[in-house]
C-alpha positions as a Markdown table, in Angstrom:
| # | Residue | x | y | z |
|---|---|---|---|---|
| 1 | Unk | 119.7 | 84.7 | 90.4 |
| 2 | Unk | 121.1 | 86.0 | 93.5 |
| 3 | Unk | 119.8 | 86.0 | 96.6 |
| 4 | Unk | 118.7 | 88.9 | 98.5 |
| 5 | Unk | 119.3 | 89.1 | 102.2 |
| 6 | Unk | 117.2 | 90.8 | 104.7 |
| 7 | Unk | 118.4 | 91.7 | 108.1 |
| 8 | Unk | 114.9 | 91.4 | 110.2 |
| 9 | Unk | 116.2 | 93.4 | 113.0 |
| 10 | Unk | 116.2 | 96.5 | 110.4 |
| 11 | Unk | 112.7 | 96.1 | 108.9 |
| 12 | Unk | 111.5 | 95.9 | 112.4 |
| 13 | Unk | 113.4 | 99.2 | 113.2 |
| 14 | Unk | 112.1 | 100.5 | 110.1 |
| 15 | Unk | 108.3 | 99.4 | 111.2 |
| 16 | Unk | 109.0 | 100.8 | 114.8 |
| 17 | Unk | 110.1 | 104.3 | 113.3 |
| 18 | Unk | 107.1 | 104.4 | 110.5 |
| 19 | Unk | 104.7 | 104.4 | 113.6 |
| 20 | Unk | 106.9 | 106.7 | 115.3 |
| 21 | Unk | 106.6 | 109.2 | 112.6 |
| 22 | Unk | 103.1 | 108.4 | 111.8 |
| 23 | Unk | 102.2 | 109.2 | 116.0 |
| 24 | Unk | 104.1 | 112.6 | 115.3 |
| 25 | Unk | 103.0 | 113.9 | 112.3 |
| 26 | Unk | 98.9 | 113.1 | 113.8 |
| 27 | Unk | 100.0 | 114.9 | 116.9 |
| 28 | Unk | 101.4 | 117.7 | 115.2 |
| 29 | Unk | 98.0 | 117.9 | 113.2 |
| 30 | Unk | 95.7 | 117.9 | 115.9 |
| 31 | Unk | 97.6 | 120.8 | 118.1 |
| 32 | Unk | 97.6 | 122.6 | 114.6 |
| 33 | Unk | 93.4 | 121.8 | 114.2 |
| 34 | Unk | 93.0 | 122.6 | 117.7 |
| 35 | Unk | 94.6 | 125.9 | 117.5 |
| 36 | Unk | 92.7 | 126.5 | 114.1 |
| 37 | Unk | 89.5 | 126.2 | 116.1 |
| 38 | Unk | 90.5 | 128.5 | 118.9 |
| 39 | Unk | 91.2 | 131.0 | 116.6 |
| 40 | Unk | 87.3 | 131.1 | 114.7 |
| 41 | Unk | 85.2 | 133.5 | 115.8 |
| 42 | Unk | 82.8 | 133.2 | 118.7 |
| 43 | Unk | 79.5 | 133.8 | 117.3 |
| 44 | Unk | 76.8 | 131.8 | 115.8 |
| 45 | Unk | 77.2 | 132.2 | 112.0 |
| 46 | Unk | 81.1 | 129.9 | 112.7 |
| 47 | Unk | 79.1 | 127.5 | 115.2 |
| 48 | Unk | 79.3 | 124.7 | 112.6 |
| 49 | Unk | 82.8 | 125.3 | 111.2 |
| 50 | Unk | 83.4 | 125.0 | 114.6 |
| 51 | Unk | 81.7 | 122.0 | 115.0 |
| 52 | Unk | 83.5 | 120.2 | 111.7 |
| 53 | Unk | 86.2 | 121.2 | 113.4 |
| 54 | Unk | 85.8 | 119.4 | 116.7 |
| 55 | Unk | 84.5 | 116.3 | 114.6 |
| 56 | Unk | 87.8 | 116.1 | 112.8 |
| 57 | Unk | 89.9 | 116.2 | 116.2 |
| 58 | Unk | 88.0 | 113.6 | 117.9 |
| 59 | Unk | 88.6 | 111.3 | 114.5 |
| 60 | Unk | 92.2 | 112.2 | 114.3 |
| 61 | Unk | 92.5 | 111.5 | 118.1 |
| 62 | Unk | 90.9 | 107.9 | 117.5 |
| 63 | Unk | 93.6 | 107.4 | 114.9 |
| 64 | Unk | 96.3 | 108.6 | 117.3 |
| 65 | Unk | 95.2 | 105.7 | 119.8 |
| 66 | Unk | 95.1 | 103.5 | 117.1 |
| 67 | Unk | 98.8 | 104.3 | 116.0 |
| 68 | Unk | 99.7 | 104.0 | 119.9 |
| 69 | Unk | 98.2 | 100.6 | 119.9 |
| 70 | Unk | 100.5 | 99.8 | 117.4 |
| 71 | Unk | 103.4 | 101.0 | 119.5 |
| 72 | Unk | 102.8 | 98.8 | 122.0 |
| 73 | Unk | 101.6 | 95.6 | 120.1 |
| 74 | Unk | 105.0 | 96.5 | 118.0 |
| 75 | Unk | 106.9 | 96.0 | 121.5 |
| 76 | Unk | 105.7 | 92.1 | 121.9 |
| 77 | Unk | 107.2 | 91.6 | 118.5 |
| 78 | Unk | 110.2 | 89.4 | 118.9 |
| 79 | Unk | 113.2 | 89.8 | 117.2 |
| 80 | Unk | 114.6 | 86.4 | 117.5 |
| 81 | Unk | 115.0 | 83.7 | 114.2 |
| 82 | Unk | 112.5 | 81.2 | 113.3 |
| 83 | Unk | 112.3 | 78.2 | 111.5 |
| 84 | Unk | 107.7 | 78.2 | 112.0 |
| 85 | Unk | 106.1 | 81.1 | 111.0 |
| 86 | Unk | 105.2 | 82.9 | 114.1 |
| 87 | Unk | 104.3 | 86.7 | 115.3 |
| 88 | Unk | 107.5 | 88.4 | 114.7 |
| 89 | Unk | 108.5 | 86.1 | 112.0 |
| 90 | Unk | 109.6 | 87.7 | 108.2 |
| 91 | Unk | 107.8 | 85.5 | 105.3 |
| 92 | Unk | 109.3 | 85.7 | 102.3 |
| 93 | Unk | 106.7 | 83.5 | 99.4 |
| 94 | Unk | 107.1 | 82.8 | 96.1 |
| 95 | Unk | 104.6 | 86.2 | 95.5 |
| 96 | Unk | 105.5 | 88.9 | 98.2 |
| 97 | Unk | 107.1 | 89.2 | 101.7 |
| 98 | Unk | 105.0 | 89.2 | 104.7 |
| 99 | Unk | 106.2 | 90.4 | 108.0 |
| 100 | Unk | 104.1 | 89.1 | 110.8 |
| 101 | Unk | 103.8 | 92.0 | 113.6 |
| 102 | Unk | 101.6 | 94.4 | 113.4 |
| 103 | Unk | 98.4 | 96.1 | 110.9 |
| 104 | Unk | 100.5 | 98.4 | 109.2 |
| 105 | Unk | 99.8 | 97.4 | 105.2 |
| 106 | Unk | 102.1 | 98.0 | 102.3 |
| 107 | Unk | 105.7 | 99.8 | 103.0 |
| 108 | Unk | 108.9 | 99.9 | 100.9 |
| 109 | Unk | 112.3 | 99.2 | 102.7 |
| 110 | Unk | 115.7 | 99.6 | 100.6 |
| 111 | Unk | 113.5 | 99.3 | 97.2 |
| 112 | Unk | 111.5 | 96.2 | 98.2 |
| 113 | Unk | 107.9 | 95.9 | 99.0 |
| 114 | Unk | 107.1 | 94.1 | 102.2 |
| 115 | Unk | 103.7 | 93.7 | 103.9 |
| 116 | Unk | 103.4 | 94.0 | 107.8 |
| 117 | Unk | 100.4 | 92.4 | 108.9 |
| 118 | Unk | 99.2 | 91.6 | 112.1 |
| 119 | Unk | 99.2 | 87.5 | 113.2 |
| 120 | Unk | 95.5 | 87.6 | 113.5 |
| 121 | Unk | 95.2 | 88.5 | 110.1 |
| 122 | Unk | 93.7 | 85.7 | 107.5 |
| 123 | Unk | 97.2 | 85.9 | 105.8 |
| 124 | Unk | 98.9 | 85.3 | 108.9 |
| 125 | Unk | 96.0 | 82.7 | 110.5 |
| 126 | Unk | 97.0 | 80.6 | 106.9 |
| 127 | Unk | 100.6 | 80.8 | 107.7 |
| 128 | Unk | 101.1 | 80.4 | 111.3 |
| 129 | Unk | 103.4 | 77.5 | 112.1 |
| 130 | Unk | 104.8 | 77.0 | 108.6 |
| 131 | Unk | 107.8 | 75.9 | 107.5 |
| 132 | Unk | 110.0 | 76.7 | 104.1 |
| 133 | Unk | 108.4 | 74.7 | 101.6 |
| 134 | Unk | 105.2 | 74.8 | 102.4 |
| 135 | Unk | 102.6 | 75.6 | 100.3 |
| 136 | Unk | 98.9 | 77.5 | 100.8 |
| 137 | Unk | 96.2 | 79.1 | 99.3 |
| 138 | Unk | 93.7 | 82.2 | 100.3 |
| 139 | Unk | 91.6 | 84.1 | 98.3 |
| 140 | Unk | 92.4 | 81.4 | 95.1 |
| 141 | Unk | 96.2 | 82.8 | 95.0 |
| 142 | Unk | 98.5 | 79.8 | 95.6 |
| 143 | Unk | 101.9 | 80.5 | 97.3 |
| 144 | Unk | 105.0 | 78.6 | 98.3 |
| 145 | Unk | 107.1 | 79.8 | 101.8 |
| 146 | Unk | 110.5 | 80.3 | 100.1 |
| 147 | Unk | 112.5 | 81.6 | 103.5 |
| 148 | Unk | 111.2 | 82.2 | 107.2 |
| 149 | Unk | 113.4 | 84.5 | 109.4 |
């Protein structure tokens, strides 16, 4: 079987950009709900479209500081190898490949499925300061640390 290599520096690129995108696209959702709103009609019959309205922008803003959050916890990731898992570190186990940074969940990168999780995560918590060869259990599903980069 051959092995596949990943280049870290390009998932974390990949991460950065997702967020980047992510950021955009909210932004671009709330001007566009904003304007929606601007554009009902004044009177009391539309007060509680109007209302719904408002409600939705203050979520979307919530998730737009969330997602800037993640911009700036993604900057403290560091790029550098690892032989311990650590925040920044790329887990690849026996089951699936982790990549320690930040709460993103599931995301496909050149066809494979990697998970970036944040290091106080369970998953992470159970890995921190492992080494290749290591083994560990959560949630009664066994795995064994095949490569840390």
């Amino acid at each position: 079987m051959e092995k596949i290599v990943f280049e870290k520096s390009d998932i974390r690129d990949f991460v950065k950009t997702t967020i980047a995108e992510k950021i955009e696209k909210l932004k671009n959702f709330i001007e566009f709900t904003m304007e929606a709103s601007r554009d009902i009609k004044k009177t009391p019959k539309y007060d509680s479209m109007r209302e719904e309205m408002q409600e939705e922008i203050y979520q979307m803003q919530r998730q737009l500081g969330a997602l800037n959050d993640l911009k700036r916890n993604m900057a403290k990731v560091l790029n550098t190898a690892t032989e311990r898992v650590q925040l920044g570190s790329l887990v690849i186990t026996n089951k699936a490949r982790f990549y320690i940074s930040v709460s993103l969940g599931e995301f496909f990168f050149e066809g494979d499925r990697f998970y970036a999780i944040s290091s106080e995560s369970p998953m992470a918590r159970k890995m921190m300061g492992m080494r290749p060869g290591d083994e560990f259990t959560l949630n009664k599903i066994h795995q064994k640390i095949v490569e840390v980069l």
